[in-house]
C-alpha positions in Angstrom: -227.3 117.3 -15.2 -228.8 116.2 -11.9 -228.8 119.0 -9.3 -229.7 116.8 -6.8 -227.6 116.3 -3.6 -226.1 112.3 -3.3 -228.6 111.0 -0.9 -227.2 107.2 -0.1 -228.9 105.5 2.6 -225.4 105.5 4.9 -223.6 108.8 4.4 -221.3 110.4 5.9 -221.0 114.4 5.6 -218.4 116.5 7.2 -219.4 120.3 7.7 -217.2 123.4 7.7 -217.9 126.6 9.2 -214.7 128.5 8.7 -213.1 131.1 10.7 -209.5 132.6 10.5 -208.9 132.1 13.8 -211.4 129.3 14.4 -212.3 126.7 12.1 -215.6 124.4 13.3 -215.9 121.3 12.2 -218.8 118.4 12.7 -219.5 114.5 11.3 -222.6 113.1 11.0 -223.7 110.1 9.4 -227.0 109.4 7.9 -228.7 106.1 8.4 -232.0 105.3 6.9 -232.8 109.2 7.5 -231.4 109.3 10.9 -228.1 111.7 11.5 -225.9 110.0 14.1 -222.9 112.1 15.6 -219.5 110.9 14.8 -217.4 113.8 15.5 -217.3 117.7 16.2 -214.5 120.1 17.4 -212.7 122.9 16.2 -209.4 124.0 14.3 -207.6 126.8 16.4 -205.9 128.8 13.8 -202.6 130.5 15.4 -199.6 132.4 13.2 -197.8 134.5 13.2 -198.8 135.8 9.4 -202.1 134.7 7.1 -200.3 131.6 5.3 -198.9 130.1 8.1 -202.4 130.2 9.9 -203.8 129.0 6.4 -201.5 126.3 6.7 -202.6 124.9 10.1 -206.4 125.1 9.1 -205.1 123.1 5.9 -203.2 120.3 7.7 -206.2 120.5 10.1 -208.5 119.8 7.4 -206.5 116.7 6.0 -206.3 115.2 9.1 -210.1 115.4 9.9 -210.1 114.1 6.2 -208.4 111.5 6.5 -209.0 110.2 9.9 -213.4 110.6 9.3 -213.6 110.1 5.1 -216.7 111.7 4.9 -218.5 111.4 1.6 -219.6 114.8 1.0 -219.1 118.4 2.4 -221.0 121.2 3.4 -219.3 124.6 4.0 -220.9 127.8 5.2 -221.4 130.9 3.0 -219.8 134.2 3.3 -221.9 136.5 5.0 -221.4 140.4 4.5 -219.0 141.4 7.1 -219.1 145.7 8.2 -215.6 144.9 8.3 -213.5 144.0 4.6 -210.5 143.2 6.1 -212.9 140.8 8.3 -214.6 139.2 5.2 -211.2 138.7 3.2 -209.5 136.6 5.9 -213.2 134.8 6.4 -212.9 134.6 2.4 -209.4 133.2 2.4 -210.2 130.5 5.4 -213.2 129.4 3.1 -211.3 129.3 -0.2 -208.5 127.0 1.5 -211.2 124.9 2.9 -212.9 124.4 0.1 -209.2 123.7 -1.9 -208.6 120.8 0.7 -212.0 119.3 -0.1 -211.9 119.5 -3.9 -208.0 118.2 -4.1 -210.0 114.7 -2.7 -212.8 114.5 -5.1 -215.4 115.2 -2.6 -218.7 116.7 -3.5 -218.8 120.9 -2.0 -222.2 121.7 -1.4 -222.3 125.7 -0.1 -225.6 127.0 2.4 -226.0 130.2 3.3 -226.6 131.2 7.2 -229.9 131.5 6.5 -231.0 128.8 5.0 -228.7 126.6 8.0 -230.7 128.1 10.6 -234.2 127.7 8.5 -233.1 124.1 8.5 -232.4 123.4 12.2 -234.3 125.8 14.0 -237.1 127.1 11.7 -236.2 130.6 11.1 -233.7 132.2 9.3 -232.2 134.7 11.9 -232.3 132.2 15.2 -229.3 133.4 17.3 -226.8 130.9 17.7 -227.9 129.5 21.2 -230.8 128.2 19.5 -228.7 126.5 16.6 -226.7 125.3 19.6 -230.0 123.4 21.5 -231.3 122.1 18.5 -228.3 120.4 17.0 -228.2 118.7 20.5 -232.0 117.7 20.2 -231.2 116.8 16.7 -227.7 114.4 17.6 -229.0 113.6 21.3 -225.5 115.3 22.7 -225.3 114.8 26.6 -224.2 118.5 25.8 -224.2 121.5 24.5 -221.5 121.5 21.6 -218.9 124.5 21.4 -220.3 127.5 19.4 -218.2 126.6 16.3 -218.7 123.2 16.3 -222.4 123.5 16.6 -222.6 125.9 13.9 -220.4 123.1 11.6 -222.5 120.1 12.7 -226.1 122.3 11.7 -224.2 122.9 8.4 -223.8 119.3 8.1 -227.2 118.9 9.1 -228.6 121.0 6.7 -227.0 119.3 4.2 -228.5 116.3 5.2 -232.0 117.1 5.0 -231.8 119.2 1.8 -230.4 116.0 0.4 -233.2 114.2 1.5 -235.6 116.3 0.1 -234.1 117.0 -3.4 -233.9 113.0 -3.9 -237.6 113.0 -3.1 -237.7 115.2 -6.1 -237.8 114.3 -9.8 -234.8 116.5 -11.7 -236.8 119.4 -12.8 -238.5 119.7 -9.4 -235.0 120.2 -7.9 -234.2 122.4 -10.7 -236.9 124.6 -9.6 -236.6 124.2 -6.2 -233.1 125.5 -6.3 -234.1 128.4 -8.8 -236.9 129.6 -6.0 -234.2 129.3 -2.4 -231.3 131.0 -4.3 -229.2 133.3 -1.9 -231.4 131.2 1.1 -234.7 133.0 0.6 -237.9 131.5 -1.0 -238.7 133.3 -4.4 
């Protein structure tokens, strides 16, 4: 099987980063190799009890869905938390993301902080400021996008240009390639 990313010369790729109490969200669309911005914001996640705030980020979801039909998805990985009970709700708000996605057909493509930052700002641990300026460089944004949605459009982003570079690849070059940035770090 082909492990490279879809890479069509208009797509359209939604990116999660999810939150249990924030969900960021961001659209770009690829054109010729050029991401345009078509949307960013974020899901505010309010309840009284975890599966009724599971249920907003879903309806959320399916309305962002269904109002932007991307063509693929990119979702942040779970980094380790100090905190379990932190990384299970973070878990949860991932896994229901994720669920929304797959119940549509869409392709899930999963990056790991790391390897988002490597992509838009050239190192691994940039702090988020920097992720924020360079996904406005990246989009030309008259501003600076809210913290969450900055983080979901460089996930987006990422996806984007890992796409591009995998279909540059013959199928055991992306093989490899993939085999060496497991876990977001060069082997």
């Amino acid at each position: 099987m082909d492990p490279r990313p879809e890479c069509n010369q208009t797509a359209r790729i939604l990116g999660i980063d999810p939150g249990s109490r924030l969900t960021g969200y961001g659209i770009v669309e690829m054109h010729a190799g050029r991401a345009i911005w078509v949307g960013s914001g974020c899901i505010r996640i309010k309840g009284e009890d975890l599966a009724s705030r599971l249920r907003i980020l879903v309806e959320g979801l399916t309305e962002i869905l269904e109002q932007h039909q991307p063509t693929s998805v990119a979702v942040e990985q779970i980094f380790m938390h100090r905190n379990a009970d932190s990384a299970l709700k973070l878990g949860q708000a991932r896994g229901a993301a994720i669920s929304v996605v797959a119940g549509r057909h869409l392709p899930v493509h999963e990056y790991t902080p790391t390897q988002i930052k490597k992509a838009i700002v050239g190192k691994g641990n940039a702090a988020k400021a920097q992720v924020q300026h360079m996904v406005k460089a990246m989009l030309g944004l008259s501003h600076l996008p809210q913290e969450d949605a900055a983080d979901a459009l460089a996930v987006a982003l990422c996806h984007a240009h890992t796409a591009q570079t995998l279909s540059r690849m013959t199928p055991n070059q992306a093989v490899l390639h993939q085999r060496r940035t497991r876990r977001g770090r060069l082997r």
